[in-house]
N, CA, C and O atoms as CSV, one atom per row, in Angstrom:
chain,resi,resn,atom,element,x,y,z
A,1,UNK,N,N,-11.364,-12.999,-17.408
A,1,UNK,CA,C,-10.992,-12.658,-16.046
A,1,UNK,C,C,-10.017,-11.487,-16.097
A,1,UNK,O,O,-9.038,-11.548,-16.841
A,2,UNK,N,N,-10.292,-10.233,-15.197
A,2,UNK,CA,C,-9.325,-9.466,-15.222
A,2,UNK,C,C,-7.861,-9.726,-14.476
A,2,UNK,O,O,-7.696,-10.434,-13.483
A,3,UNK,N,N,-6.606,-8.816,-15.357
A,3,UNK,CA,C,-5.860,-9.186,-15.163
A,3,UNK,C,C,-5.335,-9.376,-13.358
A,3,UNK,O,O,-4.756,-10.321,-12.821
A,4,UNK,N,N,-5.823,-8.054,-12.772
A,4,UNK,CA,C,-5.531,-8.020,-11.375
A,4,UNK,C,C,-6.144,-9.221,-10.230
A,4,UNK,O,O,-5.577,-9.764,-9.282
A,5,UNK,N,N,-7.832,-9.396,-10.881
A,5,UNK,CA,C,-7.977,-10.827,-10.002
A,5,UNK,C,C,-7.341,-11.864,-10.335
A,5,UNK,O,O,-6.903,-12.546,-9.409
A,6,UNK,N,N,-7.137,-12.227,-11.470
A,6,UNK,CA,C,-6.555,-13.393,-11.745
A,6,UNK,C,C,-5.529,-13.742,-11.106
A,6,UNK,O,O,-5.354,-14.909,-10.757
A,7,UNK,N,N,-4.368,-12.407,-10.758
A,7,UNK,CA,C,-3.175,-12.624,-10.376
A,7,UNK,C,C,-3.069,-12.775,-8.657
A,7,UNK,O,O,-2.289,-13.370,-7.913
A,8,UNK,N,N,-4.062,-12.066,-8.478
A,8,UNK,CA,C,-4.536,-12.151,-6.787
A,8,UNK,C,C,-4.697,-13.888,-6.658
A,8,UNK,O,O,-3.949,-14.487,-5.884
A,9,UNK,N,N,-5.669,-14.595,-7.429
A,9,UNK,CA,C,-5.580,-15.245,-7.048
A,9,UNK,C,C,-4.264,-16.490,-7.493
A,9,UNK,O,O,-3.948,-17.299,-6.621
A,10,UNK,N,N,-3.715,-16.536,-8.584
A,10,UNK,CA,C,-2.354,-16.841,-8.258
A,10,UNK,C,C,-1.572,-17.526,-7.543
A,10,UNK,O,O,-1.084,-18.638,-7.340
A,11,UNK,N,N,-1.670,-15.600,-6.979
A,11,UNK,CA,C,-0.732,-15.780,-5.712
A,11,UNK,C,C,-0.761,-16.468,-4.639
A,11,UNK,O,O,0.086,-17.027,-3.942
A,12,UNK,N,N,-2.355,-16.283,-4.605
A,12,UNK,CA,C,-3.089,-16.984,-3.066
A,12,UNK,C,C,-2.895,-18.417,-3.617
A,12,UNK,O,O,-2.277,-19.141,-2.837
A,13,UNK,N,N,-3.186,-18.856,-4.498
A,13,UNK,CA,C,-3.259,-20.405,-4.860
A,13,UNK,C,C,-2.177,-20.762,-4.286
A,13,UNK,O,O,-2.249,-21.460,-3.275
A,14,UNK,N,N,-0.776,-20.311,-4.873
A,14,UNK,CA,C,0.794,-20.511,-4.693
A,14,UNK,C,C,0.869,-20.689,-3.032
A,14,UNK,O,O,1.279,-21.634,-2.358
A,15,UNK,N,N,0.349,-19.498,-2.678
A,15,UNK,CA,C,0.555,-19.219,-0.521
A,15,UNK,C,C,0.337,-20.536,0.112
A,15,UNK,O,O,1.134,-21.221,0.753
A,16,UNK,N,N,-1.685,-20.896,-0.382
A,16,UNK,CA,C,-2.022,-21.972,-0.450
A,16,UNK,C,C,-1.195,-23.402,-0.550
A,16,UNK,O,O,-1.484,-24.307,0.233
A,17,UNK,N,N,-0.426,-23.528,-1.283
A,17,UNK,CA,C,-0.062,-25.124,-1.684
A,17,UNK,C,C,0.999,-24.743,-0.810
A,17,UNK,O,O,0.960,-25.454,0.195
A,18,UNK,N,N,2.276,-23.609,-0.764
A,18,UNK,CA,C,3.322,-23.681,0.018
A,18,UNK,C,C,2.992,-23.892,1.593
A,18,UNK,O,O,3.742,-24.522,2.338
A,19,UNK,N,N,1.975,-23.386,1.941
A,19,UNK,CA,C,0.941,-23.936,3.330
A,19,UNK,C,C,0.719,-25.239,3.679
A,19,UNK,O,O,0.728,-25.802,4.774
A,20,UNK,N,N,0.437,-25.781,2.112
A,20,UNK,CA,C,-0.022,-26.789,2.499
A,20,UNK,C,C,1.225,-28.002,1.853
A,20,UNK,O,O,1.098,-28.935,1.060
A,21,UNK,N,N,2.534,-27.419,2.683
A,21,UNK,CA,C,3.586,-28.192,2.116
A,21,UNK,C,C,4.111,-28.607,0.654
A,21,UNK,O,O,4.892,-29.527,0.409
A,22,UNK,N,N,3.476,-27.674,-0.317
A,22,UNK,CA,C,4.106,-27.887,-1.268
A,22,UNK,C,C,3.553,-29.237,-1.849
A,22,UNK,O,O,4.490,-30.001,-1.617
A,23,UNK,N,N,2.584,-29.969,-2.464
A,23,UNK,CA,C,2.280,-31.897,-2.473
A,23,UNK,C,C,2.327,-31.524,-4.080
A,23,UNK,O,O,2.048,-30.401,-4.501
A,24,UNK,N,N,2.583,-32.240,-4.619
A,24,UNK,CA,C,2.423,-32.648,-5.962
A,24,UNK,C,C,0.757,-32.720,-6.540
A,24,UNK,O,O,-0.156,-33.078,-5.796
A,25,UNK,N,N,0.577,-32.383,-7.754
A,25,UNK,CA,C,-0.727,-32.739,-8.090
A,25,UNK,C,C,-2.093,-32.097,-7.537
A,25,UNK,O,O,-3.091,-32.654,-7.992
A,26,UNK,N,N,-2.305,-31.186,-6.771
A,26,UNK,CA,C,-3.000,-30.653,-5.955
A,26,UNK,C,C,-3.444,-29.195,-6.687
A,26,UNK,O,O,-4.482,-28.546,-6.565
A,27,UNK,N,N,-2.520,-29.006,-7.304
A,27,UNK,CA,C,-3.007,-27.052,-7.759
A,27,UNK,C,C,-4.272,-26.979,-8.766
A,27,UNK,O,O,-4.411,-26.079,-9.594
A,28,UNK,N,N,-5.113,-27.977,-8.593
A,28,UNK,CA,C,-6.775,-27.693,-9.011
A,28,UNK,C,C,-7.320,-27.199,-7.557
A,28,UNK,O,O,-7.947,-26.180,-7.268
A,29,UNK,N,N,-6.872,-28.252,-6.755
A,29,UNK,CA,C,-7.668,-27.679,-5.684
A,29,UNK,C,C,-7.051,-26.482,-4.832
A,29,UNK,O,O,-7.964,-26.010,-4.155
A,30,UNK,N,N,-5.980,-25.882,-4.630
A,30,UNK,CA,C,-5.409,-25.114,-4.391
A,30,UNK,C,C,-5.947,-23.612,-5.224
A,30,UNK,O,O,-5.933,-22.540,-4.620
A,31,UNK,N,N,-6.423,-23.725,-6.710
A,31,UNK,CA,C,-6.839,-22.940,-7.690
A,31,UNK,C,C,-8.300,-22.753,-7.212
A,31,UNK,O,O,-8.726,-21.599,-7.179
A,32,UNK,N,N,-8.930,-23.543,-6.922
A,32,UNK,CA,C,-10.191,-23.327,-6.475
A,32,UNK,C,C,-10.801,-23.018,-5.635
A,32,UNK,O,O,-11.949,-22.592,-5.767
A,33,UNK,N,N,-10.143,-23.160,-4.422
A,33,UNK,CA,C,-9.611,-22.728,-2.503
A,33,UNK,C,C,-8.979,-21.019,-3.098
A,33,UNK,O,O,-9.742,-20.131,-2.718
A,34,UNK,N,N,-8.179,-20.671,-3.644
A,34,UNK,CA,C,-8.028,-19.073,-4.063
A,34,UNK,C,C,-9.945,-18.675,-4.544
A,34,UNK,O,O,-10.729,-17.854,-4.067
A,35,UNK,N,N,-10.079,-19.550,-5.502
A,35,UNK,CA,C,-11.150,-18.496,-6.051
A,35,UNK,C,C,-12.154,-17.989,-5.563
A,35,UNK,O,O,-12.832,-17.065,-6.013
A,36,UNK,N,N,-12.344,-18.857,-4.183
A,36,UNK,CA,C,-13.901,-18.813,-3.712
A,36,UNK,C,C,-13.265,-17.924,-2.502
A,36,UNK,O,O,-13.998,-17.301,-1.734
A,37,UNK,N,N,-11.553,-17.912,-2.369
A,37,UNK,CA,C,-11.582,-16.893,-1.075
A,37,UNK,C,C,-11.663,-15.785,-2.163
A,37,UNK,O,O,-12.789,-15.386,-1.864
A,38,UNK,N,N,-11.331,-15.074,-3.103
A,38,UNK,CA,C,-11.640,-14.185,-3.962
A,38,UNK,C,C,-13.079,-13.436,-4.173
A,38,UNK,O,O,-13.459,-12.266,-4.135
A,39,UNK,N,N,-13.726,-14.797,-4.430
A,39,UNK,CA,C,-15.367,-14.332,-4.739
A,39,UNK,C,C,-15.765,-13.642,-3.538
A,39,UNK,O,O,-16.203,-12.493,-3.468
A,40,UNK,N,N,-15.501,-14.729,-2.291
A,40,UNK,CA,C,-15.621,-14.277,-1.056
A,40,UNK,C,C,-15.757,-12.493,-0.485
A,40,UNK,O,O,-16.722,-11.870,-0.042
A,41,UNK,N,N,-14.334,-12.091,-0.742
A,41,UNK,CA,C,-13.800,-11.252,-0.569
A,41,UNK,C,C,-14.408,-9.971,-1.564
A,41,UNK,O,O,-14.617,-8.801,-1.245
A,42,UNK,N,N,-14.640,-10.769,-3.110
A,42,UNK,CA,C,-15.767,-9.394,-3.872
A,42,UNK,C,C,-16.869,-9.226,-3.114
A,42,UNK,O,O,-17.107,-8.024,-3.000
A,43,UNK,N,N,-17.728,-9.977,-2.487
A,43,UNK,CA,C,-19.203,-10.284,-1.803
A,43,UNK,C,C,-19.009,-9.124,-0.601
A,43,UNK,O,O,-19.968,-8.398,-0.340
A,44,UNK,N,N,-17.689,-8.965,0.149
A,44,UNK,CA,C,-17.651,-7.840,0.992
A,44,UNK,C,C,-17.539,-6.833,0.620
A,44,UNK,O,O,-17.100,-6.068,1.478
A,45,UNK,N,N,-17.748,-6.358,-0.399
A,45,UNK,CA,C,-17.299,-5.167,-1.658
A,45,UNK,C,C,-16.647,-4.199,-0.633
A,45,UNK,O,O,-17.179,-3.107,-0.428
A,46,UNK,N,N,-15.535,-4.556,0.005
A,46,UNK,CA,C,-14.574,-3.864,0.923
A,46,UNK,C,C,-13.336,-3.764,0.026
A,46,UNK,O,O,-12.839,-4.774,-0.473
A,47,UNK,N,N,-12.672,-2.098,-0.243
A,47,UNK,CA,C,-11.587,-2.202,-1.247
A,47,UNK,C,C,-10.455,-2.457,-0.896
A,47,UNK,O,O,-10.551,-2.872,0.258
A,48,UNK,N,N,-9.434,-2.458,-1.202
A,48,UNK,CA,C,-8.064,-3.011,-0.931
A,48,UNK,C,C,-7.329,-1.593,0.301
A,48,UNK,O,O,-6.538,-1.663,1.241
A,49,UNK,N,N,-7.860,-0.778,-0.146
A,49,UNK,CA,C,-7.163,0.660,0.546
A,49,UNK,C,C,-8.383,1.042,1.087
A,49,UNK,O,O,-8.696,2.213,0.875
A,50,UNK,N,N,-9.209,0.309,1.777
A,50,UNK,CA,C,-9.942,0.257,3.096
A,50,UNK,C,C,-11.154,2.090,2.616
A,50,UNK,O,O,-11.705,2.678,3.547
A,51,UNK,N,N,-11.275,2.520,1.403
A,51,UNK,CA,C,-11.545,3.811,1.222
A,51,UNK,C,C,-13.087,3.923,1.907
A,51,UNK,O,O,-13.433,5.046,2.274
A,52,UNK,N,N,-13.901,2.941,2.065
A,52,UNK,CA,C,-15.433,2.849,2.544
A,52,UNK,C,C,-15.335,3.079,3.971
A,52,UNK,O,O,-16.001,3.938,4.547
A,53,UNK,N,N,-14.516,2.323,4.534
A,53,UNK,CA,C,-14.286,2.241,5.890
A,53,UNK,C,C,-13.727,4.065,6.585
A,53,UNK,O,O,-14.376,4.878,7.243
A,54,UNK,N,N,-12.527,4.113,6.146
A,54,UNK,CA,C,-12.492,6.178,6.072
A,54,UNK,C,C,-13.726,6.330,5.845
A,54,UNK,O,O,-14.481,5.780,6.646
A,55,UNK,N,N,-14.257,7.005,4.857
A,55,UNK,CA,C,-15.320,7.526,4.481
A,55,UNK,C,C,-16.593,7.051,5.711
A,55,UNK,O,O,-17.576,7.764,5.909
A,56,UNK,N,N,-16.402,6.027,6.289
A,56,UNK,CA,C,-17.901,5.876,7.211
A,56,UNK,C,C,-17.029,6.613,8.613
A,56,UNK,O,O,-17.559,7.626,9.068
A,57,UNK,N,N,-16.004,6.230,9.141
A,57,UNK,CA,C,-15.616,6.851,10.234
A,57,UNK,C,C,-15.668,8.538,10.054
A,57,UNK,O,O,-16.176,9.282,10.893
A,58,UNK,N,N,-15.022,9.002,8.754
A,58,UNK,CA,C,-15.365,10.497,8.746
A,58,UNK,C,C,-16.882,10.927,8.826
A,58,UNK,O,O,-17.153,12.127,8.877
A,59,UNK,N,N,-17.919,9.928,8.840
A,59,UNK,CA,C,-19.256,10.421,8.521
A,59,UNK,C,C,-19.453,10.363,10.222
A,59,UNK,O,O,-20.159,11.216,10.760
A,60,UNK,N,N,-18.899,9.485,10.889
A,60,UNK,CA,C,-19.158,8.851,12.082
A,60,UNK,C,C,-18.846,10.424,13.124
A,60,UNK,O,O,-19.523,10.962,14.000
A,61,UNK,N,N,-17.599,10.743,12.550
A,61,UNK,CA,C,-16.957,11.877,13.803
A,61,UNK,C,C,-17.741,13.343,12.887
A,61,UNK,O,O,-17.778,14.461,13.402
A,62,UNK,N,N,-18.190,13.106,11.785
A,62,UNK,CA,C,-18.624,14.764,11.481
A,62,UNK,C,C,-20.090,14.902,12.166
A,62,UNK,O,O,-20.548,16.012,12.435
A,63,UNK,N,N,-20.970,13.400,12.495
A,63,UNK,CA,C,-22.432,13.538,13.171
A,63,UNK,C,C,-21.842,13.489,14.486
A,63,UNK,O,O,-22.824,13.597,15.221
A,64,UNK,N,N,-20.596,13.369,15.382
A,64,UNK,CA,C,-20.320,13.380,16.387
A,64,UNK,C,C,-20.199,14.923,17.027
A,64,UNK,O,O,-20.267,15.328,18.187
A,65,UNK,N,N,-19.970,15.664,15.630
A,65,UNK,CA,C,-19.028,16.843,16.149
A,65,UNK,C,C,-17.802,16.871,16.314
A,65,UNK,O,O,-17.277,17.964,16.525
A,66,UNK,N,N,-17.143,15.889,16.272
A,66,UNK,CA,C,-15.646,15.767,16.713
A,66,UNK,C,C,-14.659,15.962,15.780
A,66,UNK,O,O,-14.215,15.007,15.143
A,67,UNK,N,N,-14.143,17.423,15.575
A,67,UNK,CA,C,-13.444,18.100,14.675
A,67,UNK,C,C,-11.995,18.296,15.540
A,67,UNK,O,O,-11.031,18.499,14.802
A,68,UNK,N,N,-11.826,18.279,16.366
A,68,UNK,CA,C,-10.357,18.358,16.696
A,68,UNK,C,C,-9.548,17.226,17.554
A,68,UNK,O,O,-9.879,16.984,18.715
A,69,UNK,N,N,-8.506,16.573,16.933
A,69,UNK,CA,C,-7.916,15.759,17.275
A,69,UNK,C,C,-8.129,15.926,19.645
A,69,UNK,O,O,-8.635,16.810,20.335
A,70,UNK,N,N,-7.517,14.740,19.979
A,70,UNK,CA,C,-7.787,14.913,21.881
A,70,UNK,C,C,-6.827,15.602,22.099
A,70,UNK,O,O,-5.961,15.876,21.268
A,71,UNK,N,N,-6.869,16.020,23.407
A,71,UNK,CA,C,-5.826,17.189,23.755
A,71,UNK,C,C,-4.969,16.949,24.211
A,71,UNK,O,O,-5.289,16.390,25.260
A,72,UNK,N,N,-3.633,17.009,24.103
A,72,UNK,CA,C,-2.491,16.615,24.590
A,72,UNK,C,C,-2.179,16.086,26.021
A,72,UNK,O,O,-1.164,15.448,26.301
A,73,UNK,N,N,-2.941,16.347,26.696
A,73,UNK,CA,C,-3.030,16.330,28.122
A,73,UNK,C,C,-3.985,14.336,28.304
A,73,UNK,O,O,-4.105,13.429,29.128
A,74,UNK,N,N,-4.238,14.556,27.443
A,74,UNK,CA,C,-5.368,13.241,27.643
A,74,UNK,C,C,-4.715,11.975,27.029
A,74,UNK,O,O,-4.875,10.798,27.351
A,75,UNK,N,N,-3.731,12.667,25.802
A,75,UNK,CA,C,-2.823,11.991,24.847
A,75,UNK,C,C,-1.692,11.388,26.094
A,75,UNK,O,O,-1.390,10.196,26.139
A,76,UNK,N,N,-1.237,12.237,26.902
A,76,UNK,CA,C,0.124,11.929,28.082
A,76,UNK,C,C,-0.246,10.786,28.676
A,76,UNK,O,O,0.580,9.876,28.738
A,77,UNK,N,N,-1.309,10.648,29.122
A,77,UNK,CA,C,-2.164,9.908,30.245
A,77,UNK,C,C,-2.095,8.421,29.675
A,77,UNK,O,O,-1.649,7.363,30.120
A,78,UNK,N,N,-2.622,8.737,28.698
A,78,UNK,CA,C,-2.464,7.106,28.107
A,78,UNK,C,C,-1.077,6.941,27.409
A,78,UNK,O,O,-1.010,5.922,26.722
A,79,UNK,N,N,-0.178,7.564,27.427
A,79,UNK,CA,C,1.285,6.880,27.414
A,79,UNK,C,C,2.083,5.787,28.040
A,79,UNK,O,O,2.813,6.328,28.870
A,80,UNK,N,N,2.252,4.695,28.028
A,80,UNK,CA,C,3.131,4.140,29.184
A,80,UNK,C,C,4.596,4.047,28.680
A,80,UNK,O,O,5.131,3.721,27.621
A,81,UNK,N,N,5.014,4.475,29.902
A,81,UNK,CA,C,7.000,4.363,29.665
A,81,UNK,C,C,7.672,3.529,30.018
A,81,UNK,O,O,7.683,3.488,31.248
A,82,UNK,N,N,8.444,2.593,29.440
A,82,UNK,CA,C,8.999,1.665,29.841
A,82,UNK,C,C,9.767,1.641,31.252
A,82,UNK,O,O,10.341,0.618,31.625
């Protein structure tokens, strides 16, 4: 197991049991509740720094045409001031 999943899950195990009050005797199942949210989470092959998600919105606004941020005027409008 690499070092970075392993520790991901860990952590989550740890989150896990402190969630679930801390019980004695439990961190098999707490270990195993991490792994499958882990596997889970490889199955979305979505990365940690979201880089797929950029990359589809930039594909999204370059077939849009939409190269320049909205115009200040449109930016005001949707301001609200306390």
């Amino acid at each position: 197991m690499d070092h970075a999943r392993d520790e991901w899950i860990r952590r989550r195990a740890y989150a896990l049991w402190e969630a679930d009050g801390c019980p004695m005797g439990r961190d098999a199942e707490h270990w195993q509740q991490a792994t499958l949210e882990r596997q889970a989470l490889e199955k979305t092959q979505a990365s940690s720094d979201g880089r797929e998600i950029i990359a589809t919105l930039w594909r999204i606004r370059s077939a849009s045409n939409i190269n320049s941020p909205p115009r200040a005027e449109t930016q005001r409008h949707r301001v609200r001031s306390c």
